[in-house]
N, C-alpha and C positions, 0 to 999 in steps of 0.2 A: 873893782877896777885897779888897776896898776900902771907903772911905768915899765914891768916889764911884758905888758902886752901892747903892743904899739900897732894903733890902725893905719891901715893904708888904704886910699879911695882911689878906687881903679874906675875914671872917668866924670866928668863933671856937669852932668845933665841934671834934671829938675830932680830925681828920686835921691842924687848922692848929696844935693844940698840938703834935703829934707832930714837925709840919715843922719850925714856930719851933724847939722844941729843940736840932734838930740845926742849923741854920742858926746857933742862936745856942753850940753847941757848939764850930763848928768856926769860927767865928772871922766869921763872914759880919757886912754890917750891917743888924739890923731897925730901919728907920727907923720905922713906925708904924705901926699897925692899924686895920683901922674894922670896927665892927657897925651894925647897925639900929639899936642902944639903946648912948648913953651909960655905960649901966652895967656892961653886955656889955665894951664896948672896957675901960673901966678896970677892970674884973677882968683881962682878960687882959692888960693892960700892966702892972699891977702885977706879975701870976706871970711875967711872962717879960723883966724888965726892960725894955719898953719905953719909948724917952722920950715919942713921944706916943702920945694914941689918941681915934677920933674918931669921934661917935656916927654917924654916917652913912657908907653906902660913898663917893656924893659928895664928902665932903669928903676923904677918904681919897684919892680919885682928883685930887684938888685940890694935895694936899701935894707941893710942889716936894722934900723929902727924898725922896719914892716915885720910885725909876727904874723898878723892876722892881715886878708887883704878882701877890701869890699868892692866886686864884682856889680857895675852899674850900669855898665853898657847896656846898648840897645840889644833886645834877645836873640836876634843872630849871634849875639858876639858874646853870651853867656860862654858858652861851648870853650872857644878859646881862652879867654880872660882866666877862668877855671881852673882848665889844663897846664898853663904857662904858670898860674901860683904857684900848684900842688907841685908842679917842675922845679921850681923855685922854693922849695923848701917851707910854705908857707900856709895855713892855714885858710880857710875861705869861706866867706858866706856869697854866696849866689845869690841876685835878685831875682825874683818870678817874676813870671813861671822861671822853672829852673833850669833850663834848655829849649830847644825847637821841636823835640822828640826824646822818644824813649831811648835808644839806641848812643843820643850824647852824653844822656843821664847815665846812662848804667857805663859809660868809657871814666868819666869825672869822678864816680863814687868809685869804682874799682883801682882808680888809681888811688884816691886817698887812701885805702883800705891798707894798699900794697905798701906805703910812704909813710904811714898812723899818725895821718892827718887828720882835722875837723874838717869835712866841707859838708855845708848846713845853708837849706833854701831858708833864701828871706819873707820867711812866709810870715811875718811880725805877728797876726792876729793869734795864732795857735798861745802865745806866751802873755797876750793881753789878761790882766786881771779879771774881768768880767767872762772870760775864757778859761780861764782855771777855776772860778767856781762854779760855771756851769758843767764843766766834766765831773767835778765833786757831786753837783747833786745828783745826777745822773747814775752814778756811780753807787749815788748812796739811797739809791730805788725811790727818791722824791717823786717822783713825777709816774712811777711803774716802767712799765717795760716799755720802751721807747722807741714808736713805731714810725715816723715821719717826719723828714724835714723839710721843708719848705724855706728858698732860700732866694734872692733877689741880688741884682747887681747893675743900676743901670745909672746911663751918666749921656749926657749932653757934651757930645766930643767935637772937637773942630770937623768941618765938614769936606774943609780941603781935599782934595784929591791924594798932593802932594804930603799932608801930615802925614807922619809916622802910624798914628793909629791906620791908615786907610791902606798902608801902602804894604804887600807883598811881600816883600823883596827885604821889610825890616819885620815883618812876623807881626803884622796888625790885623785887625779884627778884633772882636767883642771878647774873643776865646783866650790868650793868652794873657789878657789885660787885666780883662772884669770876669769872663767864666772862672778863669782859675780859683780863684776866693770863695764863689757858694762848693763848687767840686770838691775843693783842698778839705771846707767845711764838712760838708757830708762823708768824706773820707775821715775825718777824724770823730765823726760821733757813730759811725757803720762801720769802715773800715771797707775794704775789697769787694766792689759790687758782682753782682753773677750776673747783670744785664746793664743792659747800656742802651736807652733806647734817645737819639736826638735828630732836633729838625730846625731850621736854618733858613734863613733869607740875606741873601747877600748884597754887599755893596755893589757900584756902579765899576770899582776897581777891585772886588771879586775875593775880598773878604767876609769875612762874618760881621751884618752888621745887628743882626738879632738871633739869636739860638733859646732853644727849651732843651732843656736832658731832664732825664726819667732814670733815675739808678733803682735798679731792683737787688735785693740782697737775698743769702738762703732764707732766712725765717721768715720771709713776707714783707720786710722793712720797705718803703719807699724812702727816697729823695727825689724834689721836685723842684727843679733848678732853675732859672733863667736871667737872665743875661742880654744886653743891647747898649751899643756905642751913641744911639742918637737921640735918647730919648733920655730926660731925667727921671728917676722913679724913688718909692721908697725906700731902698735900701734896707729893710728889715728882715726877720729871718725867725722863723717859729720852731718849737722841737714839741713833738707833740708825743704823747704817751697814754699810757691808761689810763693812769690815775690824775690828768692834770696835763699843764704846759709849759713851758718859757718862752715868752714872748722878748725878745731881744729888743731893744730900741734904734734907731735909725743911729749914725750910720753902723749897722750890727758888726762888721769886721773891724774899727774903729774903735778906739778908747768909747763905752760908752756903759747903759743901764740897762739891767732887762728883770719882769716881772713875773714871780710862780704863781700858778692857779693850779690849783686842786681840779676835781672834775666838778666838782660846783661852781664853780666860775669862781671862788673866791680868790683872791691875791691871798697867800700864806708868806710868800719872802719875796724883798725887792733888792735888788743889789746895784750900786754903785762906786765905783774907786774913783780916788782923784788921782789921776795921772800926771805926771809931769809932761813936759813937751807935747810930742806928738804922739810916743806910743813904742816909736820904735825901737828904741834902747833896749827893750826887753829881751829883743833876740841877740843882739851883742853883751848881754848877762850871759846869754844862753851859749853861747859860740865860747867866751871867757871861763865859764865855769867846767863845760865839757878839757877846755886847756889845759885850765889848770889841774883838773880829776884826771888827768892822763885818760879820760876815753875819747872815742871816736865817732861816737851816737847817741843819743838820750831817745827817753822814750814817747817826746810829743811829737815830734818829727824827726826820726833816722832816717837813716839817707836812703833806704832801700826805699819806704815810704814814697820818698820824692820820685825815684825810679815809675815805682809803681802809677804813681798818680797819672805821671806825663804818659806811661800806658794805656790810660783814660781819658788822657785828652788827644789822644794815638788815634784810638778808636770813633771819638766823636769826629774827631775831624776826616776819618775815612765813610763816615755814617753822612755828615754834612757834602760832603767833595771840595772840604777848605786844604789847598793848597800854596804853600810857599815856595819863595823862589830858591829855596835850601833845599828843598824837593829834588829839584832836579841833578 
């Protein structure tokens, strides 16, 4: 961390307090925030010590303290938020999902490309501890050849009609919220699936309020995914292999533990990190370190990656008939 990376919170909803937190936990610097409203900003710069805060994103995206700027808006407004950084001279991490579709994703990375900008989805779990040495073992043939994931995501969400989860028009559904996270998963331990098979039951306002996906890859790998807004569930997530498995603990995307077994059932290694805060800090290491390296992509999530991914959640939702009102 430094003073010459200076964060900017671009919007003040429940996801940018969470971020500010940790950012301002672990030591990072938030140089200023912008809302729509004046009032907006200075509540949230008072709660979070910030020194400035500025009624508009414009000016926000104005402030020569802003190097890097964190994108929190509701997911219609990833698209723009993004565009207007990288316009802005400014670096960006995106919250997920990383746009409404493939076609924004691939507008947002090609402009950083053109500009040798960082723009980096906030996909926090990819950089969690217990996520780095799961790819290690993986990696390092612990488990064998590693043929299935098994991943879960589900949550007991307001029922509201009117809530953002339920509502169209703001990109609600089970899919953008909660699918994204076992998918982003299975994409980082398979990579680019050759099939895509999913099925869907919708809300009463015509979202996704439960979905399954089945990712098929060339060499036979499965992913077996699901996902639902109204239901609590375990949240856990299995990798399963020849020779053994890891069992991830609840909430598996989440700072948490997971345990190796052989194919005799035996636990061989358990792992768990103490984390500080919440978790999140770790992708704004990762967004700071790409800065200051002069590159424009690492290799746990580059931006083509995030491209790609939202190509998959493209497909499920022409697979389901989940429709937003950016659709039209």
């Amino acid at each position: 961390m430094g003073a010459d990376i200076g964060w900017g919170i671009l919007g003040t909803g429940y996801i940018a307090t969470l971020f500010t937190t940790d950012l301002r936990e672990n030591g990072f610097t938030v140089a200023a925030v912008g809302s729509r409203s004046q009032k907006s900003a200075d509540a949230f710069a008072a709660e979070h010590g910030i020194p400035v805060a500025h009624g508009s994103y414009d000016a926000l995206l104005a402030d020569p303290s802003v190097t890097a700027v964190y994108v929190s808006t509701p997911h219609p407004f990833h698209f723009e938020g993004a565009i207007a950084a990288l316009n802005a001279g400014k670096h960006v991490l995106v919250e997920k999902a990383f746009t409404m579709n493939a076609d924004q994703a691939r507008q947002i990375v090609e402009l950083a490309e053109s500009r040798g900008l960082v723009v980096l989805e906030a996909m926090w779990t990819r950089w969690l501890p217990h996520m780095v040495r799961l790819r290690e073992l993986i990696a390092e043939g612990t488990i064998g050849d590693v043929r299935t994931v098994l991943a879960d995501h589900n949550q007991k969400l307001p029922s509201d009609p009117k809530h953002r989860i339920n509502d169209p028009a703001l990109g609600g559904g089970a899919l953008l919220d909660l699918g994204i996270y076992p998918i982003s998963f299975a994409w980082d331990i398979f990579g680019k699936p050759s099939t895509i098979s999913a099925i869907s039951s919708a809300t009463s306002t015509g979202v996704d309020r439960q979905t399954s996906v089945t990712l098929g890859y060339t060499d036979g790998q499965q992913a077996v995914l699901q996902f639902a807004l109204d239901t609590a569930g375990p949240n856990s997530a299995v990798v399963l292999g020849t020779d053994g498995w890891i069992e991830i603990a609840a909430t598996w995307y989440a700072p948490t533990s997971f345990l190796v077994y052989n194919a005799d059932n035996v636990v061989i290694e358990g792992f768990d990190a103490d984390v500080n805060s919440r978790g999140m800090q770790y992708q704004a290491w990762e967004l700071e370190r790409l800065v200051r390296a002069g590159l424009t992509s690492g290799t746990v999530l580059p931006p083509s990656e995030s491209v790609a991914i939202m190509e998959t959640l493209d497909e499920i939702r022409a697979q389901i008939g989940l429709r937003y009102s950016s659709d039209d």
